[in-house]
C-alpha positions as semicolon CSV with decimal commas, in nm:
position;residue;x (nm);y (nm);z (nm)
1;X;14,702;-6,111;2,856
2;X;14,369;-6,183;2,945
3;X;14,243;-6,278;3,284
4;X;13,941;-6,419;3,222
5;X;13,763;-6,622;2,929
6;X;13,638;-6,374;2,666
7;X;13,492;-6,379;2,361
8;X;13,477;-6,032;2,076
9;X;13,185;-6,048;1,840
10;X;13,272;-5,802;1,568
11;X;13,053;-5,669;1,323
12;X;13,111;-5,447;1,012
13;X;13,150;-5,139;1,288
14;X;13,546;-5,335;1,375
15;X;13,633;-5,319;1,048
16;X;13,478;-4,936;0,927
17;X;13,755;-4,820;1,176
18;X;14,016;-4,866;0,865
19;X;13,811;-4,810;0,592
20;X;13,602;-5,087;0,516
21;X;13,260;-5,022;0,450
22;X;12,938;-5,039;0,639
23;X;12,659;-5,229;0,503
24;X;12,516;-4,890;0,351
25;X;12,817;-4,831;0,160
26;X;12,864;-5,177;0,045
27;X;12,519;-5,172;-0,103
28;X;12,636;-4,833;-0,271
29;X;12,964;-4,990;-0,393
30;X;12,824;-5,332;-0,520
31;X;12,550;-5,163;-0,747
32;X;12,843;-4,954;-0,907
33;X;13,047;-5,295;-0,897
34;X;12,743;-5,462;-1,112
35;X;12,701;-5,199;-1,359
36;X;12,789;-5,239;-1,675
37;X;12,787;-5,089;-2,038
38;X;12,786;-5,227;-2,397
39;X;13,138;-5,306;-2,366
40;X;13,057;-5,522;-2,037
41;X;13,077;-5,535;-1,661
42;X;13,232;-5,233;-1,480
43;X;13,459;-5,426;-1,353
44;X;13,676;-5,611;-1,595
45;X;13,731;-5,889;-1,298
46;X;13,394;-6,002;-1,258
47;X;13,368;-6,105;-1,597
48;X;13,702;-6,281;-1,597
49;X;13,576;-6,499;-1,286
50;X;13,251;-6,575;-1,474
51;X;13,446;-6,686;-1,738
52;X;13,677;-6,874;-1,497
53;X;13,379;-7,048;-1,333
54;X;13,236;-7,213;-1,602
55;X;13,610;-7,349;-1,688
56;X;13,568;-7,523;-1,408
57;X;13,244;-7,604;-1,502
58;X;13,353;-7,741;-1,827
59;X;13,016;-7,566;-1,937
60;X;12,931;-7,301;-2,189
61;X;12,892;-6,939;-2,008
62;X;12,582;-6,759;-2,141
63;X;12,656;-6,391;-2,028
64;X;12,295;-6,254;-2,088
65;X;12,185;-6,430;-1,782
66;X;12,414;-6,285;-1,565
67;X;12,419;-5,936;-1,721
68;X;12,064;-5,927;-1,644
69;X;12,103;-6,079;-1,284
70;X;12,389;-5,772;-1,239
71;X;12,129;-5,564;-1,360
72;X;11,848;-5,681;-1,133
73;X;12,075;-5,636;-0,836
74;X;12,214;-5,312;-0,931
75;X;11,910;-5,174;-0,961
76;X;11,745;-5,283;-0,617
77;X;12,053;-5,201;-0,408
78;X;11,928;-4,863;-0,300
79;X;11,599;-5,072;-0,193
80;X;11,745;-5,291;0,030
81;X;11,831;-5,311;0,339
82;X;12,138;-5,472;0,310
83;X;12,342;-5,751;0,011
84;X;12,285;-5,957;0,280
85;X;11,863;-5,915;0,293
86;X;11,854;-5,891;-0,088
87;X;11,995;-6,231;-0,127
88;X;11,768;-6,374;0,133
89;X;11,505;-6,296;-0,045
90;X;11,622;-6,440;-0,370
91;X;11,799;-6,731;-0,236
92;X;11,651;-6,953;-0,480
93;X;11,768;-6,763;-0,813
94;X;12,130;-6,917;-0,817
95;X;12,239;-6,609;-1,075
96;X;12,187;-6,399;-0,848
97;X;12,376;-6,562;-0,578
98;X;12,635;-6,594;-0,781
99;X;12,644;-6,199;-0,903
100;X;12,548;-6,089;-0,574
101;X;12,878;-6,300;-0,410
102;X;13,110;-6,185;-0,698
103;X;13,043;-5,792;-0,642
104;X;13,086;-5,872;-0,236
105;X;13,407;-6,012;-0,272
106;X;13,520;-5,771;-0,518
107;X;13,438;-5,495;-0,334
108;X;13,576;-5,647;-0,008
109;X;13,909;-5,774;-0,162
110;X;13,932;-5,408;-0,286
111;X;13,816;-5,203;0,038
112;X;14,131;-5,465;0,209
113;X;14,364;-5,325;-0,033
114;X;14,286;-4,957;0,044
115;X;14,224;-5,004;0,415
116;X;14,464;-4,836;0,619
117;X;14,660;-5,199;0,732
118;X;14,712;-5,251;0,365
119;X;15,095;-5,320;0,360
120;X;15,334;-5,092;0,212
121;X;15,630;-5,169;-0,074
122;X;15,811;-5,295;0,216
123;X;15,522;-5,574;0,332
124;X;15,495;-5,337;0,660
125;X;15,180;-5,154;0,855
126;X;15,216;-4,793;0,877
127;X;15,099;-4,816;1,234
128;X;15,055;-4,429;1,254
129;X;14,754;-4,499;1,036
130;X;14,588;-4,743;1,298
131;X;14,553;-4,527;1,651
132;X;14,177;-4,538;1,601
133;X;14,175;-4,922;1,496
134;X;14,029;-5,152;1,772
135;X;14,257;-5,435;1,699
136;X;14,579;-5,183;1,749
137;X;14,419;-5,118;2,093
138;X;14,317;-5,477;2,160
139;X;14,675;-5,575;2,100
140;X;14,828;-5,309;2,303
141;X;14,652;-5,439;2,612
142;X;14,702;-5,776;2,546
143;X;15,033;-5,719;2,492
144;X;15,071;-5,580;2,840
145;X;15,299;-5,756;3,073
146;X;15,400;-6,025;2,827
147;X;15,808;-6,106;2,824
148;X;15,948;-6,190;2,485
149;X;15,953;-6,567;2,473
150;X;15,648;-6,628;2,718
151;X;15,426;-6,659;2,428
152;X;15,275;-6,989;2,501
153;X;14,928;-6,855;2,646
154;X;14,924;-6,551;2,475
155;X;14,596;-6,620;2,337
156;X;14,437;-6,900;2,596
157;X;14,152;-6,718;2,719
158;X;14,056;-6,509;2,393
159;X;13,873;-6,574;2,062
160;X;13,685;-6,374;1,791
161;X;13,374;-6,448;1,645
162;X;13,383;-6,207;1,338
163;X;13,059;-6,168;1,109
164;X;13,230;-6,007;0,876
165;X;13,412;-6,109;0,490
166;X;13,744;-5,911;0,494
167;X;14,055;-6,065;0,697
168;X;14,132;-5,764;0,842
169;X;14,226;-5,919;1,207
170;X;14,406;-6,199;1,037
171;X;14,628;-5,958;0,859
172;X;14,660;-5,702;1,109
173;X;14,748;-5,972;1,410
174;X;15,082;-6,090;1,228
175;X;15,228;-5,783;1,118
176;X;15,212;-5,636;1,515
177;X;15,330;-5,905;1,669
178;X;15,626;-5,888;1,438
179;X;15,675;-5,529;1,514
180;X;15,605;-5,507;1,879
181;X;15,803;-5,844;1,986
182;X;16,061;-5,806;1,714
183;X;16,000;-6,135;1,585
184;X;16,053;-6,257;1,239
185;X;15,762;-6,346;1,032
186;X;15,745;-6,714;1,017
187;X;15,702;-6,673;1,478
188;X;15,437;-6,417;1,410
189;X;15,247;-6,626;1,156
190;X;15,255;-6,871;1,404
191;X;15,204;-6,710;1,671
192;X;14,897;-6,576;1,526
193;X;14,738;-6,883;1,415
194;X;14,737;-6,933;1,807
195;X;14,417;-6,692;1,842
196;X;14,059;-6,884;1,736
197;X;13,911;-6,654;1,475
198;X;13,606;-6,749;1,340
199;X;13,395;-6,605;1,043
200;X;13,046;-6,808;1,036
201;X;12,971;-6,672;0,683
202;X;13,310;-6,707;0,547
203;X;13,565;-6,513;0,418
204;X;13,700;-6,386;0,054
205;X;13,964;-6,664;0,100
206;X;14,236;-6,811;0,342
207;X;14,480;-6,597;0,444
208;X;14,858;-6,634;0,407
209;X;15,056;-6,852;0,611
210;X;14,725;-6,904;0,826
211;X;14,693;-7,276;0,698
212;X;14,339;-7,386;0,669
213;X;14,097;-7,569;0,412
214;X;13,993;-7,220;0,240
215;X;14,228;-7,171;-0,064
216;X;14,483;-6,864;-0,009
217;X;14,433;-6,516;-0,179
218;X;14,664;-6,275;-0,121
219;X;14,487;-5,940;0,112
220;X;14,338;-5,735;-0,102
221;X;14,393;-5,889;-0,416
222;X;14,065;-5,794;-0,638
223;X;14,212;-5,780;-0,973
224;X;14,264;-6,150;-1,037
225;X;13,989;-6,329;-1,181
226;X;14,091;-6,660;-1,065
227;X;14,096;-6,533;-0,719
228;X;13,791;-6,342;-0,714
229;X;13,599;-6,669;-0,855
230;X;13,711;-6,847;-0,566
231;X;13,664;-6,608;-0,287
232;X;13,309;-6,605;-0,397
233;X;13,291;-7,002;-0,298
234;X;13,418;-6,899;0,009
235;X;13,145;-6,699;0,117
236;X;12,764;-6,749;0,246
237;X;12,530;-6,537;0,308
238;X;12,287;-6,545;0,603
239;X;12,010;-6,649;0,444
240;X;12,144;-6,942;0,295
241;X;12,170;-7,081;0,690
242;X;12,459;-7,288;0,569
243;X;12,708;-7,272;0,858
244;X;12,814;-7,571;0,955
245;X;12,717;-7,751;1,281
246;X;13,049;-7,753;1,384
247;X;13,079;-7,396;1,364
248;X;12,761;-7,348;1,508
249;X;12,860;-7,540;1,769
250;X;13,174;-7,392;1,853
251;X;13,077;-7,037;1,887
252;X;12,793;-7,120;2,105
253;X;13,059;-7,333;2,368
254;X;13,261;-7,031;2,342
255;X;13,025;-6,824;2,438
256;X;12,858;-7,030;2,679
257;X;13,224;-7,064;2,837
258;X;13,312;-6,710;2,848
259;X;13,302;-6,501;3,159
260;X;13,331;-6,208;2,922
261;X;13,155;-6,105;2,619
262;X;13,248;-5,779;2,402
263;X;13,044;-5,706;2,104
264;X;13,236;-5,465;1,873
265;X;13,060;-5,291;1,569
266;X;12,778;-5,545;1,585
267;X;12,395;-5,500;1,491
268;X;12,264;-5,741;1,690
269;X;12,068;-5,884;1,408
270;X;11,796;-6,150;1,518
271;X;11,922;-6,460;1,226
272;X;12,317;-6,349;1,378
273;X;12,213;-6,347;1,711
274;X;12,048;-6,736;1,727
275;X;12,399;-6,871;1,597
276;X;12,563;-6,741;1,893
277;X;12,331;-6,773;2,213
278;X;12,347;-7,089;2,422
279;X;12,056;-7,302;2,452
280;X;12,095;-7,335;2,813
281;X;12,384;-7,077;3,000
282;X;12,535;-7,195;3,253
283;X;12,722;-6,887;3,414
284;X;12,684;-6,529;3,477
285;X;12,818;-6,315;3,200
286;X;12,909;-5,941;3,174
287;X;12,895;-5,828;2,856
288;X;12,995;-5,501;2,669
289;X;12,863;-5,362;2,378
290;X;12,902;-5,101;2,112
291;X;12,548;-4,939;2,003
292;X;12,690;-4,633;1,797
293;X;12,393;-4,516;1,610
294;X;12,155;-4,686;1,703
295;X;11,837;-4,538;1,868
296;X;11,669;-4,593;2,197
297;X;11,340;-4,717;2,090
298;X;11,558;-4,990;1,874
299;X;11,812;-5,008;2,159
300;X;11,561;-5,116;2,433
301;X;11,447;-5,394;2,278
302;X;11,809;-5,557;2,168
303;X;11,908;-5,447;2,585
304;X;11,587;-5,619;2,687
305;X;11,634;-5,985;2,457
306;X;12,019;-5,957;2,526
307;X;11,991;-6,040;2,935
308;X;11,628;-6,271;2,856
309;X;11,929;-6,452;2,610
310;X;12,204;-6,472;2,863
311;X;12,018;-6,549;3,174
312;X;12,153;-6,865;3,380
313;X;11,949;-7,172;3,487
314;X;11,915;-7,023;3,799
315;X;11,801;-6,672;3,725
316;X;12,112;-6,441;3,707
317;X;12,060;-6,187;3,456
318;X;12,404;-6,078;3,258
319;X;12,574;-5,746;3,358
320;X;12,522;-5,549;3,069
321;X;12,742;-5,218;2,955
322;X;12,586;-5,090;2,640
323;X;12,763;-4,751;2,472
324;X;12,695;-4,554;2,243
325;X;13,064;-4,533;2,153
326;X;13,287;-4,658;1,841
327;X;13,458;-5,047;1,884
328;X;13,830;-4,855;1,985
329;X;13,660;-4,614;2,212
330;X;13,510;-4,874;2,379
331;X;13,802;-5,066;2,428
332;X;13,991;-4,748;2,591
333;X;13,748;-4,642;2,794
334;X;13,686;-4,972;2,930
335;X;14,004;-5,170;2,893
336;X;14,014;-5,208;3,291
337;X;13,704;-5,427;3,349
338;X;13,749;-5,593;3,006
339;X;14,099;-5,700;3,032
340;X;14,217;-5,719;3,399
């Protein structure tokens, strides 16, 4: 268990630890997701949830527009920095918003499926397959000197803030604490629900047993139309700046509450960065932080806004471990300082 208040901040780095892609290789995978040929999208799905949408919609669906809005986004992939930064910049064209959400959570429903937590025949985690997943090695520690039974505060001084779309800690949680506490799975679903997760762009849909206003789709489940036209409600993108107060609020208390702060696989991007930093911080933080890949003349400056950010009303700059190490590594090598 944890010793003191801590929040993770997990970016697409977490989740490339099973298989998930980066934001490179989603751009790569949603222009193939949005091509199409004379017979129609590439994927059969995307047109099924068009179809399903305007159902819904009780309006007539004229395909042209969104062939060419596939097309348009297809094409400008390899041009962008990110989906993410494309659909900024055409936040106003609601086609492409819509295209642009459809090929994310088709393309993150399917990366779930063949992630290596995707659950066998058997509904079970080959947990051979996750030594180099952070989440295996953040519930191993936790896990450490808990007594079956004393579950109560398992999760009292922990929460995630995840920026990312997939539910890979939501489906990853349950299935461990069902194998490590031999528990059955209605106590690890609850048990689960006990740790604060927190996706301020959405996900591709609530997860099972998890409870919650988002409708449930099954993990990994990209082949259903009907699914894949709802996941798309479910998510925003940054530059629609659509995350609700609440939320907003939240994440900043947690932050501003935690004596701990571990950033996991995260960019550090500026728009991410003003939902999470306190107006005013009231206490000294140490925080930890993956920077795999990134470069010192870009690293300096994130180091440099990072303590300006988390400096306290009375001057006390934040204790700052930065690494140029992957989200599990970190976790290993500093598992001491971060848990005890």
């Amino acid at each position: 268990m944890f010793k003191r208040k801590t929040v993770f901040v997990v970016g697409a780095g977490g989740s490339k630890e099973i298989g998930l892609p980066t934001g490179g290789e989603l751009r790569a995978k949603i222009a193939n997701a949005l091509s199409f040929s004379s017979k129609g999208f590439n994927r059969n799905e995307i047109g099924g949830a068009l179809v399903e949408i305007y159902n819904q919609r009780s309006d007539t669906l004229d395909i042209n527009r969104y062939f060419k809005a596939a097309k348009d986004i297809s094409r400008a992939m390899f041009g962008a920095l990110s989906i993410d930064n494309f659909l900024a910049t055409h936040q106003a064209d609601e086609d492409i918003l819509l295209m642009g959400k459809l090929a994310i959570a088709s393309v993150i429903l399917e990366e779930e499926g063949k992630s290596a937590i995707a659950a066998d025949s058997n509904d079970e985690i080959l947990f051979q397959n996750t030594e180099n997943y952070w989440m295996n090695t953040f519930c191993k520690l936790m896990s450490e000197e808990v007594v079956r039974g004393d579950f109560e505060t398992l999760f009292h001084d922990v929460s995630i803030i995840t920026f990312n779309y997939d539910r890979c800690i939501e489906h990853f949680l349950p299935h461990y604490l069902k194998t490590y506490f031999l528990i059955d799975e209605v106590q690890a679903n609850k048990l689960a629900s006990t740790l604060k997760v927190i996706h301020p762009y959405g996900r591709v849909g609530g997860y099972p047993n998890r409870g919650g206003p988002a409708p449930t789709i099954p993990f990994g489940s990209y082949r259903n139309a009907q699914h894949l036209a709802t996941a798309a409600k479910q998510i925003q993108t940054f530059g629609e700046r659509m995350v609700e107060d609440v939320t907003v609020k939240t994440m900043k208390h947690l932050m501003n509450d935690a004596e701990h702060i571990v950033f996991l696989g995260f960019s550090f991007a500026d728009m991410n960065m003003e939902l999470l930093v306190p107006e005013d911080v009231d206490s000294k933080k140490v925080i930890f932080a993956t920077t795999l890949g990134m470069s010192n003349p870009n690293l300096i400056p994130i180091r440099v806004k990072m303590i300006s950010d988390f400096r306290t009303l009375d001057g006390m700059a934040p204790d700052t471990e930065m690494v140029g190490m992957s989200a599990n590594d970190l976790l290993n090598s500093y598992w001491r300082p971060i848990f005890k």
